[in-house]
N, C-alpha and C positions, 0 to 999 in steps of 0.2 A: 504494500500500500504506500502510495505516495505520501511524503511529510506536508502537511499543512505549510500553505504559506503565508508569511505575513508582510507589510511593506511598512518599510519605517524611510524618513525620511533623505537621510544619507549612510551609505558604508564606507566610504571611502576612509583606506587607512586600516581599517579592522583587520585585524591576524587574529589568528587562532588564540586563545587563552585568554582573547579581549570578553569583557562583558558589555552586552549590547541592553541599549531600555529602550524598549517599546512603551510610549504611551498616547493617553487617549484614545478616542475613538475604537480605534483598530484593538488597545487592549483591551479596552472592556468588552469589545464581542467576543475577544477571543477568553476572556476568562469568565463574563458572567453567561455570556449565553452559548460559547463552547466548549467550556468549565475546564479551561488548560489546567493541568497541575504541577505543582514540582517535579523536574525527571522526566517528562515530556520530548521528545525530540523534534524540533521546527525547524521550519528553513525562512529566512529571511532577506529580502531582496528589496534595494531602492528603485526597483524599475528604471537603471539605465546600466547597466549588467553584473552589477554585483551579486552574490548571492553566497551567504553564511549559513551553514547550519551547524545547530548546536543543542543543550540540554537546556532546560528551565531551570532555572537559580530559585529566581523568586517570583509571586504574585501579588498585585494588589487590586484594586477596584477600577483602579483606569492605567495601570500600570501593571507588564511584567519583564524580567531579566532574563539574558541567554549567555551562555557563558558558551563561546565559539569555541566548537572541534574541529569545522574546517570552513574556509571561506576562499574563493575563487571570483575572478573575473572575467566574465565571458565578453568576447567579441561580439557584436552588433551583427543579426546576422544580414547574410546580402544573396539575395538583390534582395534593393529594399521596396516592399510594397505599400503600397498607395493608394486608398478607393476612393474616387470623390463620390462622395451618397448626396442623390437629390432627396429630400425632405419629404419623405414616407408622410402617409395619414395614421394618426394615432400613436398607439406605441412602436408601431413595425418600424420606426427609427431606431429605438434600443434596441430592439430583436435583430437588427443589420449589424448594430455596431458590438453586439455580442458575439455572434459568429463569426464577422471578421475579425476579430479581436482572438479567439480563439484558433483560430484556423493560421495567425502571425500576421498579419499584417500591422506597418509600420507607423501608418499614419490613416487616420478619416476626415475627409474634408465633406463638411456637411451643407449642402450645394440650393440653393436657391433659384431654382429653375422654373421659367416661364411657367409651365404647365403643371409645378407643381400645386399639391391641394391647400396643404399646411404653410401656414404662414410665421414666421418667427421675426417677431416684431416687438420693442422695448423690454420690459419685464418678463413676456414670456421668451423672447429671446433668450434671455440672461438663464431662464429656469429649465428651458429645455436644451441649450448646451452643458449644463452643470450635470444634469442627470445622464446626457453623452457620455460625460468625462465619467461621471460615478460610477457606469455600466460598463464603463470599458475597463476603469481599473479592479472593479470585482470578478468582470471574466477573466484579465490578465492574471489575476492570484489563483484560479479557477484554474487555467490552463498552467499555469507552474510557469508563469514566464518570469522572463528576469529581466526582458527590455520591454515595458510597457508602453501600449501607441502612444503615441498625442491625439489627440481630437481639436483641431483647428475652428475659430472662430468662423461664421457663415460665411461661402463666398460666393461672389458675383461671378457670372459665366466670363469675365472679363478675367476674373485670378485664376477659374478652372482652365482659360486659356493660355494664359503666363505658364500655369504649373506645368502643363500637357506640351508646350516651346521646351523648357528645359528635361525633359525624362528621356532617359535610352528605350522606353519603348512605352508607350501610350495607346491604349487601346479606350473605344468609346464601344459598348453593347446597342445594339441595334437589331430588332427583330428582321429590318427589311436588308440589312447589312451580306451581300453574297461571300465574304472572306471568313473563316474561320479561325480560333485561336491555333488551330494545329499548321495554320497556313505561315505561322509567324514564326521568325527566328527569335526567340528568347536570348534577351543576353543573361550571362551567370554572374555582373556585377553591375552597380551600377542603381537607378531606381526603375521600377515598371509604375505605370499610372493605370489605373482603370477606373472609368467613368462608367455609371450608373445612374440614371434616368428617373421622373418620375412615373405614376401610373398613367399619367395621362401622356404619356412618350416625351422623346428630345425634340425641339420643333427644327423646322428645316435650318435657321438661323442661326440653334445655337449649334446644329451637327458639320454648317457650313464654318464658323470658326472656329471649331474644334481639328475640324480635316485640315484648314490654315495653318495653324499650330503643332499639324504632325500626324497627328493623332490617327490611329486608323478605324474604321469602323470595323466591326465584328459579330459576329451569330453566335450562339453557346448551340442550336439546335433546331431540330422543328419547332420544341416547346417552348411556350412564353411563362419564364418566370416573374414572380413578385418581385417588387424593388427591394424588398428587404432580403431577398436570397440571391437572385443573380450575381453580387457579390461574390461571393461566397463561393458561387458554382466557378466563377470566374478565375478566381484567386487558387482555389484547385488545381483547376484546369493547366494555370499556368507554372505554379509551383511543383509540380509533377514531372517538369520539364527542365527543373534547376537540383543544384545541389543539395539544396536545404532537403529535399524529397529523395532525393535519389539513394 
């Protein structure tokens, strides 16, 4: 069984024999409602690759200790992936940004596109990227990652343009799209971008300056997935085809 993990703010510097404190938030789930005890084995990680594990020292109420057996820093891994998510109805936002979060990807850019339904505007703005960033970094602890995504602030089909000029390989999903992801050469370093749609499609305008910027259109298949999975099927599709997979 995999060791529970936990995210504390930084590790940098920690060797073995160090004692690490975890507090707040993160320790009172982990002791009052996952009842850690002394002698416990965990593993802890700042989500940008560190990653310590060790035994429980001590507990308190919003606080517990790790006294490090082993701590290690992993490389960042590559290629780095990139989905830009157009802004789902409802929860199917978290539900995108879970899976891909899970499955590695490096980064979510949460896309403000014509056609989408959901609209993220002042206050609920601010509350429906907080709960992005919440979901991504509870699936990251979930997945046992040690480099947790970013979740970038909402952008205009003008930055999803900018992002998709700079990437060694940009791919936009597109149901009417004749090329296929197996039709593309993956590179093994470097960032891939994938662009994701809302339900109501990409309009001609935004898939005309995205083709500008590089970008290529693509098919996952006959079937038409939800915007909250094509992600996902995508991110597969392509990592199956690099080293992290292989």
């Amino acid at each position: 069984m995999s060791l529970p993990f936990h995210l504390v703010p930084d590790l940098t510097g920690v060797r073995v024999g160090a004692t690490v404190t975890v507090e707040g938030d993160e320790a009172h789930h982990a002791v009052a409602v996952r009842r850690l005890r002394v002698g416990e084995q965990v593993a802890l990680t700042d989500g940008a690759g560190a990653l310590v594990v060790g035994e429980v020292a001590t507990t308190g109420k919003r606080v517990f200790t790790v006294a490090a057996t082993e701590a290690e820093s992993r490389a960042r891994p590559e290629p780095d992936v990139v989905v830009v998510q157009a802004l789902p109805k409802g929860d199917r936002g978290e539900l995108a940004v879970e899976v891909l979060t899970e499955i590695g990807v490096s980064r979510v850019v949460p896309w403000a596109a014509s056609r989408s339904v959901a609209v993220w505007k002042g206050e609920r703005a601010d509350k429906s990227l907080a709960r992005w960033r919440a979901t991504a970094r509870e699936a990251a602890k979930q997945a046992r990652r040690t480099w947790h995504p970013e979740v970038d602030p909402l952008a205009s089909t003008a930055d999803v343009a900018a992002l998709l000029a700079g990437a060694d390989l940009a791919v936009v999903l597109h149901e009417d799209a004749t090329r296929t992801l197996a039709t593309l050469d993956v590179p093994t370093r470097g960032s891939l971008v994938v662009v994701v749609g809302p339900e109501g499609g990409i309009s001609d305008e935004e898939r005309a300056a995205f083709a500008a910027a590089g970008a290529h259109d693509v098919r996952l298949g006959a079937e038409v997935l939800r915007t909250s999975t094509a992600g996902l099927a995508a991110v597969a599709a392509l990592l199956s085809r690099t080293a992290r997979w292989g």
